[in-house]
N, C-alpha and C positions, 0 to 999 in steps of 0.2 A: 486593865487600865489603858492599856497600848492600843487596845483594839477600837475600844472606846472614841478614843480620840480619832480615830483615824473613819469611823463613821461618822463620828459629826463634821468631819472637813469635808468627806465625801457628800455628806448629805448639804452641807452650805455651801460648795461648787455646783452641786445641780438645783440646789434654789437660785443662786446667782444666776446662772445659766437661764433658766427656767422663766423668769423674771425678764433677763434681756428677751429672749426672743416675745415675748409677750409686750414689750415697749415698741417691737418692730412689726410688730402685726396692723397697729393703724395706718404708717405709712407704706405698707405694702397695698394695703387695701384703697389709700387714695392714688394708687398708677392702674386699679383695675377701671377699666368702662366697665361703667354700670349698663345694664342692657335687660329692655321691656320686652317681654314677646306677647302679641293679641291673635286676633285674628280681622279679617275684615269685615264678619258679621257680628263682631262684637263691639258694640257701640254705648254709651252713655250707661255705662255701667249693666248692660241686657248680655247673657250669654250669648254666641252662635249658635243660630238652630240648626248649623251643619253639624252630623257627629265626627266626619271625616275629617273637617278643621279643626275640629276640639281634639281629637286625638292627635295631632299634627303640633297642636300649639306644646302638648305634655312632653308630645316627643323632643320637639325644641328645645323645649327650659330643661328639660334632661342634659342633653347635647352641650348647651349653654354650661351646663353647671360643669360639666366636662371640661369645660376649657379656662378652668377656674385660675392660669395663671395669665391671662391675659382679659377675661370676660367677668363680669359679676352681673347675678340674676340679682333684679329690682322686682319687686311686686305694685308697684307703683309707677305709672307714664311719667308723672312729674318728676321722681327722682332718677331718670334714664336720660342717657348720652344718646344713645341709640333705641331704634323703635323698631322692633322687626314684625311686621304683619304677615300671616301665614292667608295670602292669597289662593291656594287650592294646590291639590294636586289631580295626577293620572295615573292611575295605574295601568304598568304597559303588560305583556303580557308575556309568556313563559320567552317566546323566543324574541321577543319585540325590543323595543329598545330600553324597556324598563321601567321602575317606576319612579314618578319627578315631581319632587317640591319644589311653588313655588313662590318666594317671597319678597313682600318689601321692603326695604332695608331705609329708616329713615333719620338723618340728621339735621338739626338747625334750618329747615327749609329743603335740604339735599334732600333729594329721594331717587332712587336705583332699583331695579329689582335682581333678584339671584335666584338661581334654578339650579335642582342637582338632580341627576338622575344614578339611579343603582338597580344595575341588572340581575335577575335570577327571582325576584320577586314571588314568583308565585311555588318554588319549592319551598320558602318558609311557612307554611302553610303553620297555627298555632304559634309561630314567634311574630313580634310585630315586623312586621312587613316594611314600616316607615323608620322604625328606629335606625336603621343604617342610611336612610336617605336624609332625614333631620342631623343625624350626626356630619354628614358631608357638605350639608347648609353650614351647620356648625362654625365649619373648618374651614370654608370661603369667608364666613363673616368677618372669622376670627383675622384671616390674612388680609383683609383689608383692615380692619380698625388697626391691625399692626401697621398699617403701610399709611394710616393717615392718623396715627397717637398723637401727632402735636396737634393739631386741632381741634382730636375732641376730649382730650385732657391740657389744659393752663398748664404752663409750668410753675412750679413752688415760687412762692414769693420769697424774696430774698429776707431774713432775721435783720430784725433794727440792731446796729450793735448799741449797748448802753452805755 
């Protein structure tokens, strides 16, 4: 009987529990930037006929999805803070200076471009090649939406008291 009771508290402390963090999960989600990634041959709803941009854009939204406590992937331009257009890259060569994304980074009218380069490129020979250079786009992005949050998240409207 003892035992009894003492799994159903235990089990109605992690409903309880369980319940909160699930009431905090909307407002966690309204402090992420939402964030689009295209490419710039992709336009009015038409793919890129580059494959090397297409691969570049997967690697981003990867990347993006990475940085899930400050970034959120939108699958949609209109529901996006930020626009990131994957402009091209180069690939540099074994000893050269590497291989470099690079893109555009758009806000409200603002537009900037970011470039990352990551050397060794061509020993990954069978890994993707770009996934450590879009993760390093990533991680610029990510440090500037930190470094300009008040502007492209409103702060919380204040509650009408009743």
């Amino acid at each position: 009987m003892k035992h009894r009771v003492v799994r159903w508290l235990a089990f109605a402390c992690l409903l309880s529990l369980a319940s909160a963090s699930w009431a905090q999960e909307p407002a966690r989600a309204s402090t992420l930037v939402p964030v689009f990634v295209t490419s710039v041959g992709a336009s009015e709803g038409f793919t890129d006929p580059d494959g090397a941009r297409q691969d570049s854009v997967k690697d981003l939204r990867e990347a993006v999805t990475g940085h899930d406590k400050t970034l959120h992937l939108v699958d949609k331009r209109d529901d996006a803070a930020v626009v990131l257009t994957v402009l091209g890259r180069q690939k540099g060569g074994f000893f050269g200076p590497g291989n470099t994304l690079r893109i555009k980074l758009a806000v409200k009218g603002f537009e900037t471009e970011i470039a990352a380069t990551v050397r060794g490129g061509a020993i990954w020979q069978g890994y993707s090649q770009w996934a450590p250079v879009a993760g390093r786009v990533a991680s610029e992005v990510e440090k500037w939406v930190k470094a300009n949050r008040a502007r492209l998240i409103p702060p919380p409207e204040p509650k009408a008291e009743k």
